[in-house]
C-alpha positions as CSV (number, residue, x, y, z in Angstrom):
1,X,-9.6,-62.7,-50.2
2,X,-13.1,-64.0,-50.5
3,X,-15.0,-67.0,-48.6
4,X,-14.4,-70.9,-49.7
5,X,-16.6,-71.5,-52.6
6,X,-17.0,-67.8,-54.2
7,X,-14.1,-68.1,-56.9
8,X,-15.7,-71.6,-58.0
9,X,-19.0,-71.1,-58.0
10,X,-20.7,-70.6,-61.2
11,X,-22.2,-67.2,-60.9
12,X,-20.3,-64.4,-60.8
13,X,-21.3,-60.8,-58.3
14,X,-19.6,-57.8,-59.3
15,X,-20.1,-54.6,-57.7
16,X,-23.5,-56.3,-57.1
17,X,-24.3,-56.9,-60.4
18,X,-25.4,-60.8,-61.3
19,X,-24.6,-62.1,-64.6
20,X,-24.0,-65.4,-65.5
21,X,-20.2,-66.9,-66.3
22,X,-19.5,-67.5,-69.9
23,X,-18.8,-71.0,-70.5
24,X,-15.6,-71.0,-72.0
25,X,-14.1,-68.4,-70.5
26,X,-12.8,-67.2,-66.9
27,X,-14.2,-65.8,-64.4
28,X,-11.9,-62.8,-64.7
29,X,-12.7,-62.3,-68.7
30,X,-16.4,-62.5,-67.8
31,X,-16.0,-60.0,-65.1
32,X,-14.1,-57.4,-67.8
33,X,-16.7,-58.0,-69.9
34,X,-19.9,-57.8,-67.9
35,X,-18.3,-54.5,-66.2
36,X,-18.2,-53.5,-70.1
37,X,-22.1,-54.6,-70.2
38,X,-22.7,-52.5,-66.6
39,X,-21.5,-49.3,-68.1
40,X,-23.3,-50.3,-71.4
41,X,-26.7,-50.7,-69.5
42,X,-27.2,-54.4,-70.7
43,X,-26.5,-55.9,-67.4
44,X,-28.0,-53.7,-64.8
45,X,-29.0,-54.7,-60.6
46,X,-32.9,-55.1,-61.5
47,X,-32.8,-57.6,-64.4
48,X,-34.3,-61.1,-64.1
49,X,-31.6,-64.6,-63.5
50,X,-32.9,-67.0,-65.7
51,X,-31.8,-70.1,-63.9
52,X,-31.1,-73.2,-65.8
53,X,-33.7,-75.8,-65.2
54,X,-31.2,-78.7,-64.7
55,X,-32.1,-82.3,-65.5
56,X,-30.7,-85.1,-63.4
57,X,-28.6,-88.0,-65.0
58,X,-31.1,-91.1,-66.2
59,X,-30.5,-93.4,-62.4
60,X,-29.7,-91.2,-60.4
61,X,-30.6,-91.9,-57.0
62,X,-31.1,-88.2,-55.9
63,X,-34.5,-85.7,-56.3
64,X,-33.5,-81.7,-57.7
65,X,-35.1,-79.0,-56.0
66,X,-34.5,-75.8,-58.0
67,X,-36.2,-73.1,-55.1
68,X,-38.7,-70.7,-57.0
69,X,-37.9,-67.0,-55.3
70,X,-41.1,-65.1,-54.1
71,X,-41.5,-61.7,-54.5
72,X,-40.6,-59.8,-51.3
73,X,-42.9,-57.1,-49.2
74,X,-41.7,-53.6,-50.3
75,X,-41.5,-53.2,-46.6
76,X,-38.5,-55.7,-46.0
77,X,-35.0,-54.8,-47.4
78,X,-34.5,-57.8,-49.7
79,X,-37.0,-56.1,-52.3
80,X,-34.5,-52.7,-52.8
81,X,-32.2,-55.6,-53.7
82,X,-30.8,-57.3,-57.0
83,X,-32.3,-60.4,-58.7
84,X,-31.2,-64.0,-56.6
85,X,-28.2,-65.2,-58.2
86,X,-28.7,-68.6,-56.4
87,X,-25.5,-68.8,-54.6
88,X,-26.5,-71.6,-51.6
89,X,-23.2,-72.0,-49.3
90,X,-24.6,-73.8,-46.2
91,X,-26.9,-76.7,-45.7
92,X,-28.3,-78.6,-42.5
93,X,-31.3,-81.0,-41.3
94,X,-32.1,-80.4,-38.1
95,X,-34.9,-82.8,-37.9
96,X,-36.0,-85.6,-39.7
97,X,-37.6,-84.8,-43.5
98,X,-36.5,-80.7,-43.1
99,X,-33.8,-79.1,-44.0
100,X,-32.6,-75.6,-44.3
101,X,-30.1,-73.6,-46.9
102,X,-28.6,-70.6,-46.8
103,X,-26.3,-68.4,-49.0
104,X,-26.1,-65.3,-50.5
105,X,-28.5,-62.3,-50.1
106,X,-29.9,-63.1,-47.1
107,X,-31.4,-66.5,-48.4
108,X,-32.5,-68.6,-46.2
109,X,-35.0,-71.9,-47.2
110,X,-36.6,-74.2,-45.1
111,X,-37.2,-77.5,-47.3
112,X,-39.3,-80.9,-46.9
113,X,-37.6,-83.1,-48.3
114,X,-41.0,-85.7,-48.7
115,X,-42.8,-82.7,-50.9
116,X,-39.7,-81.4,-52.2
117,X,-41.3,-77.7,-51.4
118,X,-38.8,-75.1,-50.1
119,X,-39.9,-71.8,-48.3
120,X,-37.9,-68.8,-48.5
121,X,-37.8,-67.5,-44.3
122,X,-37.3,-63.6,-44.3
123,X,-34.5,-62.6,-41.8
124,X,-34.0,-59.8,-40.0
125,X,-30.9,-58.4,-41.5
126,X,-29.4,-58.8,-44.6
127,X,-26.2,-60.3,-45.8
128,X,-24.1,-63.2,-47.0
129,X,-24.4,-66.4,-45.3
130,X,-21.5,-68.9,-45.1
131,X,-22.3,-71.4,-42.1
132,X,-24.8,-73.1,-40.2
133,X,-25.2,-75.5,-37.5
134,X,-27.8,-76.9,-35.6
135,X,-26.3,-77.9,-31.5
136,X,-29.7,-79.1,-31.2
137,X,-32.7,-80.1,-33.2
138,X,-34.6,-76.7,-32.6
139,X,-31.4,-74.4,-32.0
140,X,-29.2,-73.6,-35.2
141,X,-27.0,-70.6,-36.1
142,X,-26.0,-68.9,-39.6
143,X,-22.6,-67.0,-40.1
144,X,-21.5,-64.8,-42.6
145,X,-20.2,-61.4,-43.8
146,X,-19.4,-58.4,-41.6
147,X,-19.2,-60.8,-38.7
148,X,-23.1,-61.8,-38.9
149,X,-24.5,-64.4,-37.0
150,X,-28.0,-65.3,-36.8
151,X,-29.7,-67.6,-34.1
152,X,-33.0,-70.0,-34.3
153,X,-35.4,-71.7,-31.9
154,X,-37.8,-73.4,-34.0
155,X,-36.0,-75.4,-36.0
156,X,-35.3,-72.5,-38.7
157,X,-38.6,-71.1,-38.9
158,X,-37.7,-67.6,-37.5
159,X,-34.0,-66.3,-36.9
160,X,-32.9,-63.0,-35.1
161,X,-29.4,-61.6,-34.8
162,X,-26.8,-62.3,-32.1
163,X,-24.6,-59.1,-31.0
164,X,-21.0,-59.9,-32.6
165,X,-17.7,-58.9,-31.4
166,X,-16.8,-58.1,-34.6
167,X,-17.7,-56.5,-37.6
168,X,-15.0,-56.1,-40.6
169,X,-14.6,-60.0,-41.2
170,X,-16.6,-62.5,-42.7
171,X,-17.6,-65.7,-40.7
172,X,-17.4,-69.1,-42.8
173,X,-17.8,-71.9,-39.9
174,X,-19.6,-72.6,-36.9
175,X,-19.2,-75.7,-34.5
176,X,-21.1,-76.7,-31.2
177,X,-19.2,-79.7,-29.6
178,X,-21.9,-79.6,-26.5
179,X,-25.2,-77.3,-26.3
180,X,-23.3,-74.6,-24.3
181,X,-19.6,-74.2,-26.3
182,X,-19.7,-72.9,-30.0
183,X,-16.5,-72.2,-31.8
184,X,-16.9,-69.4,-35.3
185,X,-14.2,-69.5,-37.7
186,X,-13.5,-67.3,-40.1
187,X,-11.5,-63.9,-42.7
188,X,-7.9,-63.2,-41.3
189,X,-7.7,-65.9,-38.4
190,X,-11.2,-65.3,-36.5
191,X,-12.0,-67.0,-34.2
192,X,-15.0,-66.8,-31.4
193,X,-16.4,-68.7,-29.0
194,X,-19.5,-68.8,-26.9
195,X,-19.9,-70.9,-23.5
196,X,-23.3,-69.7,-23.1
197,X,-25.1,-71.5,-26.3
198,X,-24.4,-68.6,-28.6
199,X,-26.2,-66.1,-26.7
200,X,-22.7,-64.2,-26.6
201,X,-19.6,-64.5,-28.1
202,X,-15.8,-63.5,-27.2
203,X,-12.8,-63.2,-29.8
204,X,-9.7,-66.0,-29.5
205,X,-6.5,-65.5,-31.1
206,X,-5.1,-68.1,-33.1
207,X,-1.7,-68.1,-34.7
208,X,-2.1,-67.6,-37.7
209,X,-3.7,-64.2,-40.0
210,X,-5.1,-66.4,-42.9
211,X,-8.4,-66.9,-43.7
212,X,-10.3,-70.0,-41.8
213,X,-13.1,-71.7,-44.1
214,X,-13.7,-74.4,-41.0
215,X,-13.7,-75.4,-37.4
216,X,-14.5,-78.8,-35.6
217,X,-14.2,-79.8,-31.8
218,X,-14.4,-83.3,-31.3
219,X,-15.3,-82.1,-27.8
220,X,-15.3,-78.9,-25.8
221,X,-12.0,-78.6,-25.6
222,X,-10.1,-80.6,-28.3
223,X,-10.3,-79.0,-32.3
224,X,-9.0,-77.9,-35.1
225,X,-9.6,-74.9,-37.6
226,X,-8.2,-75.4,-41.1
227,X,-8.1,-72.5,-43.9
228,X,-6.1,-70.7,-46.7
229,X,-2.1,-71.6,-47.7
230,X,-2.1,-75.2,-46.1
231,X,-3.2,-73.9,-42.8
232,X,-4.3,-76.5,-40.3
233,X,-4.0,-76.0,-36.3
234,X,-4.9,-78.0,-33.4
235,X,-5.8,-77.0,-30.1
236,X,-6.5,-79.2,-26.6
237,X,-7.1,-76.0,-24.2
238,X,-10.5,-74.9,-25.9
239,X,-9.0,-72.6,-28.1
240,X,-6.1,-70.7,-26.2
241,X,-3.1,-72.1,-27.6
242,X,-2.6,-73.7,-30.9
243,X,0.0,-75.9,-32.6
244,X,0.0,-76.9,-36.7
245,X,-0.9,-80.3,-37.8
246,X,1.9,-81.7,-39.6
247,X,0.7,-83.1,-42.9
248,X,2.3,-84.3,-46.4
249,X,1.2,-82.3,-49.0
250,X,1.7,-83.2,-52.4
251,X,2.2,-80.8,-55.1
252,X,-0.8,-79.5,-56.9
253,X,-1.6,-77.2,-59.2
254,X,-1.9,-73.8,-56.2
255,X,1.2,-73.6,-54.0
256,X,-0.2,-73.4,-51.0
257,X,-4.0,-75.0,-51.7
258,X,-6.9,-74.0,-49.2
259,X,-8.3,-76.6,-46.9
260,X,-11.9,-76.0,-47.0
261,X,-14.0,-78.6,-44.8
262,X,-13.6,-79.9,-41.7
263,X,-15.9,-83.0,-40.0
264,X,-15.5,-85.5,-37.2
265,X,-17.1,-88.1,-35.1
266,X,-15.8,-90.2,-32.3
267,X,-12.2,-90.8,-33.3
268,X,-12.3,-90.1,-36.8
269,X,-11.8,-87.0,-38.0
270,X,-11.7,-85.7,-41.7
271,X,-10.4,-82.8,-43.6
272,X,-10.9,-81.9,-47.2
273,X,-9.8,-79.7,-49.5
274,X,-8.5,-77.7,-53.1
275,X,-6.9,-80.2,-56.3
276,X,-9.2,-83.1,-54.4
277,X,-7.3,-83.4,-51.5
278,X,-8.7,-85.4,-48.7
279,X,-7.3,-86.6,-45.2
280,X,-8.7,-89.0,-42.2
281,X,-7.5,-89.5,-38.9
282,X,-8.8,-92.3,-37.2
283,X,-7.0,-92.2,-33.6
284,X,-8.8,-89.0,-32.4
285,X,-6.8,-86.7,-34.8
286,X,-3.5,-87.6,-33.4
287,X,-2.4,-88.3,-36.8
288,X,-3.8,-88.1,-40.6
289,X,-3.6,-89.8,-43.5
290,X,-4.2,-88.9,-47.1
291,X,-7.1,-90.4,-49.5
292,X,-6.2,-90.8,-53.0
293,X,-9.3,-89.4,-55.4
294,X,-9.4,-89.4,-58.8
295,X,-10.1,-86.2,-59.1
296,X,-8.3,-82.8,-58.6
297,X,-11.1,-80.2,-58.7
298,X,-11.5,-78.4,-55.1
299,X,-13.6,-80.2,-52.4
300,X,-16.0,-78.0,-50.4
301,X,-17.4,-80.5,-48.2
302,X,-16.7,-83.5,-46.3
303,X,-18.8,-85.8,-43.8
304,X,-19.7,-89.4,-43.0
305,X,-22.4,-91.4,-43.5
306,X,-23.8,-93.5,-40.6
307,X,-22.4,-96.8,-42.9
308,X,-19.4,-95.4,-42.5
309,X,-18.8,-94.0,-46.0
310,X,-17.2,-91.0,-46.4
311,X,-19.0,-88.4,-48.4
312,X,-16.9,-85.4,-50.4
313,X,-18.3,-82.9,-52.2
314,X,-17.0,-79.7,-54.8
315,X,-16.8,-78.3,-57.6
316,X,-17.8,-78.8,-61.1
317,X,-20.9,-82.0,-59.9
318,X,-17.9,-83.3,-57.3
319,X,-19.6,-85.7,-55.6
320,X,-17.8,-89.0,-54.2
321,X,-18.2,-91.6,-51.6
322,X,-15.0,-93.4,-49.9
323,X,-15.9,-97.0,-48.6
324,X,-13.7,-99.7,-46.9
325,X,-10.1,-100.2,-47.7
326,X,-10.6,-96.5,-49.1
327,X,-12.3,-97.7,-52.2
328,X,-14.2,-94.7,-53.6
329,X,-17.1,-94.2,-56.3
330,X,-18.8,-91.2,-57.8
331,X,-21.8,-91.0,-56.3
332,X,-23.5,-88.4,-59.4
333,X,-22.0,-88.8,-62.6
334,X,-22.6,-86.9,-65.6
335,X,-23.2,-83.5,-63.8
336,X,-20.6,-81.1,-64.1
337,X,-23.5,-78.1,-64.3
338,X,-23.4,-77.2,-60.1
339,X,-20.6,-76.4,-57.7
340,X,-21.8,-78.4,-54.6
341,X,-20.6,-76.0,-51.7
342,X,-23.1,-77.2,-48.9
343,X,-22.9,-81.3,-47.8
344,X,-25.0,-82.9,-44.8
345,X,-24.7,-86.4,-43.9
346,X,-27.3,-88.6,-42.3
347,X,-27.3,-92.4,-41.3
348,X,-27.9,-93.8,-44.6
349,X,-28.3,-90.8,-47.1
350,X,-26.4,-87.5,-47.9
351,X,-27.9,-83.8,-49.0
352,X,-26.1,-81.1,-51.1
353,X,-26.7,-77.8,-51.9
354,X,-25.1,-75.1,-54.2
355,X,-24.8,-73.1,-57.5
356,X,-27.2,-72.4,-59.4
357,X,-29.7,-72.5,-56.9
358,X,-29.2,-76.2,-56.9
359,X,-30.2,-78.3,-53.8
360,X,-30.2,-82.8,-53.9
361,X,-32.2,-85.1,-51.7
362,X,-32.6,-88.9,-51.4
363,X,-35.4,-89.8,-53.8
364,X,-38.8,-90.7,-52.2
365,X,-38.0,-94.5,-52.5
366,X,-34.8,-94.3,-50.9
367,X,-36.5,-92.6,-47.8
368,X,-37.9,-89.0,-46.6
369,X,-38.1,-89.8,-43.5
370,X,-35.1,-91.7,-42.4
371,X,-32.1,-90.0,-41.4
């Protein structure tokens, strides 16, 4: 099983090797072939990702960034690694006009969104990176494989590594409900928490052995975690006892689809995920309800604007907003080049990030500086 996002995303790793998906064709013929390739030298760990420069649609009401990879010091471990493949899972702003990215091989970017100029931060370990959250305009914290998790001070400018209690799963979510309870989800029904701001972390034990992609606690002791096959539990005891969340399901194309995102605020709480599907509580998660879209390609992200517009992101240039009386709009059309795995919502604008190496931000005139 692999983390929400990786069988969508439009660049392919095998056995470390980065080669670009055939368009066309699956993911499992262009893994065949590029293994072919591998043993035939033409796609080999040192060569070059030419990255598509991509060309927004004429009106749209987003700014690209495209990050431009420098060249690491022979003295840090990224340079003994393979070219960036541009795989961005996570995305937050922790203060007004910044945001930071992260994603695969050890990437991590710190971004202004007024300049549109993105940094590269080196990291002290390296890895895959899933999650982030910020509990607090300076303090934020990455997640990712091998049970990885990463802690900042300064707003994403420097990050050192947190002691994890464990080490043979990969970490998708984290959640801070308050500054001193944080809640990691993740590969075969991990779960941590911390009640000391994420300087230490203990292992829960959910019912369930499926993969979590998400967590969110509406406070420090009310939340749900959501993940592969349909599962969905709730807990009101901080995370010792859970229950499922009944839901109706329609039939989609997967059996038993992945739910993928989780976000709330106040009493409304949303979940999101594969063949489009979305759901909203609005009573505090005491029950849901499902959002018709008109699409069916699997949503990675979910949040809500301040103007109360829900904002969904996924696949193939996914990219929808759900307004009053659930009417709903594309918010990016004509884009089907990016997988948008990474969404952050402000209070009148929304960020996303993704594959290949593709991060959005409100154009200049809509604002830089507002939220």
């Amino acid at each position: 099983m692999t983390p929400k996002g990786v069988s969508g995303a439009l660049m392919i790793q095998y056995r470390r090797v980065v080669c670009p998906v055939l368009p066309g064709f699956s993911s499992c013929f262009s893994i065949l072939l590029f293994g072919f390739l591998w043993i035939m030298g033409g796609c080999h760990r040192k060569a070059e990702v030419a990255f598509p420069r991509l060309v927004l649609p004429a009106g749209s009401t987003f700014r690209l960034i495209q990050p431009v990879v420098p060249p690491s010091p022979e003295s840090h471990p990224e340079s003994r690694r393979e070219a960036y493949n541009g795989t961005l899972f996570a995305l937050a702003r922790p203060a007004p006009g910044t945001l930071v990215a992260a994603g695969a091989q050890s990437t991590v970017w710190l971004i202004s969104e007024e300049s549109g100029q993105a940094r590269k931060v080196l990291v002290p370990v390296t890895g895959e990176f899933y999650g982030i959250f910020f509990s607090s305009p300076s303090t934020g914290f990455i997640v990712g494989n091998n049970g990885l998790i990463l802690k900042t001070g300064d707003r994403g400018a420097h990050w050192k590594a947190i002691s994890s209690p464990i080490r043979n799963a990969f970490l998708q979510s984290v959640w801070f409900p308050s500054p001193r309870i944080g809640y990691i989800a993740g590969e075969r029904g991990t779960l941590l928490k911390s009640e000391d701001g994420g300087d230490s972390w203990k292992l829960l034990s959910p019912p369930t052995d499926d993969n979590l992609y998400s967590v969110y606690f509406i406070d420090e002791k009310n939340g749900w975690i959501a993940g592969w096959g349909k599962t969905f539990l709730r807990t009101r005891d901080g995370g010792q006892t859970f229950r499922p969340v009944p839901l109706s399901v329609p039939r989609v194309g997967r059996k038993d689809p992945s739910f993928n995102s989780l976000w709330g605020q106040g009493d409304r709480v949303y979940l999101a995920g594969d063949h489009g599907l979305l759901y909203r509580s609005t009573d505090g998660g005491q029950r849901f309800t499902r959002i018709d879209l008109p699409v069916d390609r699997d949503l990675y992200g979910v949040c809500e604007e301040g103007t109360g517009m829900a904002i969904v992101s996924g696949e193939r240039g996914t990219l929808y907003g759900v307004g009053p009386g659930d009417t709903n709009k594309s918010l990016l059309n004509g884009f089907p080049w990016a997988d948008f795995l990474a969404l952050s919502c402000g209070s009148q604008n929304v960020r996303v990030a993704g594959v290949p190496n593709v991060i959005l931000v409100p154009r200049p005139a809509a604002t830089a500086s507002r939220p």
